[in-house]
Steps between C-alpha positions, in 0.01 A plus 500: 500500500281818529613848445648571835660204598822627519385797742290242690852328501691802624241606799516162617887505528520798665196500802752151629414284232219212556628387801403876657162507403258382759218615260375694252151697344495798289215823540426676221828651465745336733643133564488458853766275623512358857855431534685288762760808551490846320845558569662289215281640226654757275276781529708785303540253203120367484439901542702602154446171304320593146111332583532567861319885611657512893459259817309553805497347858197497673268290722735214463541490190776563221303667238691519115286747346443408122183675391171425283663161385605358821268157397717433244813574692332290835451220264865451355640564849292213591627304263902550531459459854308208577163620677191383538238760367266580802402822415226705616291478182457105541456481864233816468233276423219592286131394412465112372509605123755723505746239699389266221568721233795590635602143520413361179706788337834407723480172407402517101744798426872370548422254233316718260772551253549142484126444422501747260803338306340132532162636351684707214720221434159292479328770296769493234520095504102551426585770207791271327254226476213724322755617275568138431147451417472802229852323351749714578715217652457157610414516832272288703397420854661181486858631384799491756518880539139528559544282780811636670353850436146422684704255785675875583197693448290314711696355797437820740115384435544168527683519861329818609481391865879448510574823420220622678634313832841696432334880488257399794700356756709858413173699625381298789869495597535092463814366431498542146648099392171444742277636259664319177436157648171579618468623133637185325297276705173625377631434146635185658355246181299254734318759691357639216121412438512331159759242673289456805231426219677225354551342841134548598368341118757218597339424834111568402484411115437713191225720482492559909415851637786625630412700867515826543412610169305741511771664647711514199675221628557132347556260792643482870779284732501505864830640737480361826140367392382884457384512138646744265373648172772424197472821345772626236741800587716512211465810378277605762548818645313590809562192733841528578497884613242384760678158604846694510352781767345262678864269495656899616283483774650137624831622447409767755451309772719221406821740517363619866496130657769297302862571650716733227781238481270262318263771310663422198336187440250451713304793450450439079403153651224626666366745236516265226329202759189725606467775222477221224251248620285783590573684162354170368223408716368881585617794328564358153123367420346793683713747306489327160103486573532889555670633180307214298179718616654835463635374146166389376328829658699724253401226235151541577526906448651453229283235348198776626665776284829493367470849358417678893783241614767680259329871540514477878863327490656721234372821662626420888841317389699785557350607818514102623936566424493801684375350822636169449172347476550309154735278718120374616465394102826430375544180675166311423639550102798331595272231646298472235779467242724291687191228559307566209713631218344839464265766692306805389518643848788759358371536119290841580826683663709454185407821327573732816861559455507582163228784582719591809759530227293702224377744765906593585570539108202738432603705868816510357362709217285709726768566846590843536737388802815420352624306784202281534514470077823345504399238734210374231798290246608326750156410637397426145763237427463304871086512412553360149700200720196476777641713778291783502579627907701774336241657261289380830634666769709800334272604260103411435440449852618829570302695266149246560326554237736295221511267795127441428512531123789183521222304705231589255720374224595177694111437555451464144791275402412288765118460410639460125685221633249290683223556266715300218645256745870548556658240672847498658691214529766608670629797763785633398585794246397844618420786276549425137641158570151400680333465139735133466249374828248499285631230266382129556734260572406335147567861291181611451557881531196699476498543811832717469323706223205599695698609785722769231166578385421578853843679597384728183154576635594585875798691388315722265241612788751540740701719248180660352341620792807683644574648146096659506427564846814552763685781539800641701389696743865564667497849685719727347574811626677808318711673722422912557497707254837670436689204605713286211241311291499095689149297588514328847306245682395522849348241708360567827490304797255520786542488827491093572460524918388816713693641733817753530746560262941474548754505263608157397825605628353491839446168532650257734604235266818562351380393154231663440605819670807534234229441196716162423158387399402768296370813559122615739356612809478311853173510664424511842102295470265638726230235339585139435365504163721481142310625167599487153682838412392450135349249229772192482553159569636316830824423396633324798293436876747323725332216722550689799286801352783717691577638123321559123650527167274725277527600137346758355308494152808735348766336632563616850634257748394589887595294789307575806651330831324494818699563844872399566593094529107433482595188302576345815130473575396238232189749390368480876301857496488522152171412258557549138230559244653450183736261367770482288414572086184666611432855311443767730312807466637895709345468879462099527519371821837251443577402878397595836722503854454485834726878542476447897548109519823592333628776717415292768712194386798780518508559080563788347194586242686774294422426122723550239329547127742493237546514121690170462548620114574836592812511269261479202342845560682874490367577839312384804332776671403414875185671617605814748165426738565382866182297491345341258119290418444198251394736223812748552775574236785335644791431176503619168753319278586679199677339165 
């Protein structure tokens, strides 16, 4: 249960409940509910309830205005009432490898946590048995303990593909008890290729050459006299996600031709009758073919130069998290551990967090702005434990250069590691509990020692570098002379769009026009071009491209929204050129419009740009110019 549920639960009950909500989506500040009638939902209530800024009515639409974390509100209100998640975001489309990325990560992350348990259960089974060996206590792999310990450890590896089937059929929208079976029947024992192997030495004699193996494979049946490769899936990773969108797909159609009243039944029936047997005959050998190559193309780089392998890894890790790319990475480990019993693929990113981490504790030293100073112990503490997207995103990235410095640092571990051949043999601890991966299953343990040999060395040139070469270069201001003796910091914000210049208080939605939002300037664009008003980071880009979420390198949150109900367009005259996570330099083109197309369609173009964080700063000054250019003065926020 996630930190609003019980709001989530209290807008639900009072828009009608479930049963009056025909849909919903969310913008960048709003969820957008299409209800059945408007008339039963409580709209002085929803307007003073604590997490709730006001409600609107437009286009259609009841609109609960939430602000900057509406995902995290859409999400629960998802949840407590029942609907399907077709947002905009998944339905936008994308290039290939970003709609792969995107769907590796939705189906590897709900079970995460659980992975991470299993391996650190497995990592300490590993320890307890090389403390056994240097005679602390009797303990062996044979013992009872040792066995119920590794049987918990390892059963998420072991039947990957069933939990696998579970998260899959959840993001190819499959009925989710679909996606189990399909996932227990490629562990199913006799499919596997070492019992198809025993039937095939049965029928041909010892010593015969299995077909089909130079595929990987050990030996094939036939299914309606098409032969079929027996190739094992426990613990496999990559087949099912392929054979469960591919069963979504049947579901599809099977739901638009089989009668409702017998759906039920009849429709599984189908899935499970076509997905499989082609599962088995197509997209199973071609896929495990696939990864085997892939897999054994990172070998072969590796086996070429270890140390380049762990330089290159350990210096783009962070940047990989920060666009979601390591989800391209992540899961060939799991492969590799789950059919092999341990992988290298990972080793060279070990050291990055801990340099993430030293570059926040020598900042913290070094920050002369107190606000951003007393977000560093907090950072420290989830970096030492492997999350790092707070010393990430709230403080290195922000001031680049100890961004760089933490890579540089990472770099080095991670070449340390490969050149003396770390192994991991199994994924689960993050952070300081990662160094237990690097125990054998029989207790040998030097592994584990070279990696805290490593966490030393990347965390002392993360740390070292910011201690010599960064400083705080924070603008500080005194005030005039004469006035009481106090240091303020000013930001300024360009101009982000040409055009004329209103009061905020002008504008014709309600919300913004009262500054509910926080505190700016509407825009009437005579250009359909939006710039960067200063050096930052994209901190949100709705799918639409209606709206951007920017945050300044000090701290100062802008949201820039284009035109009235412009949501409603799906991104149809919109291009953007950045996305979201990218750093952003004062005067980059972000998005381009088509300013007439929209008029046109009948929608108003008026642009609000607002402090969203505005009650962080002693003032917001709003430029006094009726017109304004890209490079104009537009805000200064003062703290």
């Amino acid at each position: 249960m996630g930190k609003y549920h019980e709001l989530a639960e209290k807008i639900v009950a009072n828009v009608g409940g479930k049963e009056n909500i025909n849909s919903l989506t969310h913008c960048i500040t709003r969820l957008r509910f299409k209800l059945k009638d408007e008339g039963i939902a409580n709209d002085d209530i929803l307007k003073n309830m604590d997490g709730v800024v006001t409600v609107m009515k437009s286009g259609g639409q009841y609109q609960v205005v939430i602000g900057n974390h509406v995902p995290d509100v859409y999400a629960e209100v998802v949840d407590v009432a029942g609907i399907s998640e077709n947002s905009e975001e998944e339905s936008s489309g994308g290039n290939i490898f970003n709609r792969l990325i995107d769907i590796l990560s939705g189906c590897f992350q709900p079970f995460l946590g659980a992975l991470a348990a299993a391996g650190m259960i497995k990592g300490f089974n590993a320890l307890l048995v090389f403390l056994g060996t240097q005679g602390w206590f009797n303990y062996t792999a044979e013992s009872g303990t040792y066995v119920m310990l590794n049987a918990i450890g390892d059963a998420i590896f072991m039947f990957m593909p069933v939990i696998l089937g579970y998260t899959s059929a959840k993001k190819f929208r499959l009925n989710p008890m679909v996606g189990i079976v399909i996932g227990a029947a490629l562990c199913y024992p006799t499919i596997q290729g070492t019992a198809l192997q025993t039937a095939f030495t049965a029928v041909a004699g010892e010593g015969a050459a299995a077909p089909y193996s130079l595929l990987g494979q050990s030996a094939y049946q036939t299914f309606l006299g098409i032969p079929w490769v027996g190739a094992t899936y426990t613990s496999s990773v990559v087949p099912v996600i392929f054979i469960i969108a591919f069963a979504a797909q049947i579901q599809k159609l099977a739901k638009k031709v089989i009668p409702s009243v017998v759906q039920t039944f009849l429709v599984p029936f189908f899935v499970l009758l076509i997905a499989l047997p082609v599962g088995f005959l197509i997209i199973g050998p071609i896929i495990s073919m696939l990864t085997d190559l892939l897999s054994a193309g990172f070998q072969a780089l590796m086996d070429f130069s270890p140390a380049v392998y762990g330089l290159i890894l350990g210096f783009f890790w962070q940047v990989l998290v920060i666009f979601g790319l390591h989800w391209s990475v992540v899961p060939l480990a799991i492969m590799q551990i789950t059919q092999q019993g341990f992988s290298q693929v990972l080793t060279g990113s070990f050291g990055a967090s801990f340099a993430q981490t030293a570059v926040v504790v020598a900042m913290y030293f070094k920050l002369r702005d107190k606000k951003m100073k007393a977000l560093c112990p907090p950072a420290i503490i989830s970096g030492i434990f492997g999350v790092t997207e707070p010393a990430i995103y709230g403080i290195t990235l922000p001031k680049k250069t100890p961004f760089i410095y933490s890579m540089i640092g990472g770099a080095v571990g991670g070449l340390f590691l490969m050149v003396n051949g770390v192994t991991g043999y199994t994924m689960g601890g993050l952070g300081i509990f990662g160094i237990f991966n690097y125990i054998t299953p029989e207790g040998d343990a030097s592994g584990m020692w070279t990696s805290l040999i490593a966490i030393a060395i990347s965390a002392a040139i993360g740390f070292g570098l910011t201690m010599a070469f960064w400083k705080d270069n924070t603008v500080v201001e005194e005030i005039a002379e004469g006035e009481p003796t106090m240091s303020v910091r000013k930001e300024i914000i360009s101009s982000p769009i040409e055009g004329t210049v209103a009061p905020l208080s002008s504008a014709k939605d309600e919300a913004f026009a009262q500054g509910i939002l926080g505190k700016g300037i509407l825009i009437h664009p005579t250009k359909g071009e939006v710039v960067a008003p200063f050096d930052g980071t994209v901190m949100t880009l709705f799918p639409t491209k209606h709206a951007i979420g920017l945050i300044s390198d000090n701290g100062l949150e802008l949201l820039i929204h284009i035109g009235l109900d412009t949501v409603q367009l799906n991104g149809q005259y919109f291009e953007a050129h950045v996305k979201q996570g990218d750093k952003v330099t004062r005067g980059q083109k972000l998005i381009t419009f088509d300013k007439d197309a929209l008029i046109k369609a009948g929608f108003n173009i008026e642009t609000p740009v607002l402090v969203t964080n505005s009650a962080d700063y002693l003032d917001i000054i709003e430029s006094d110019k009726n017109e304004v250019a890209c490079s104009d003065d537009l805000i200064t926020a003062l703290v």
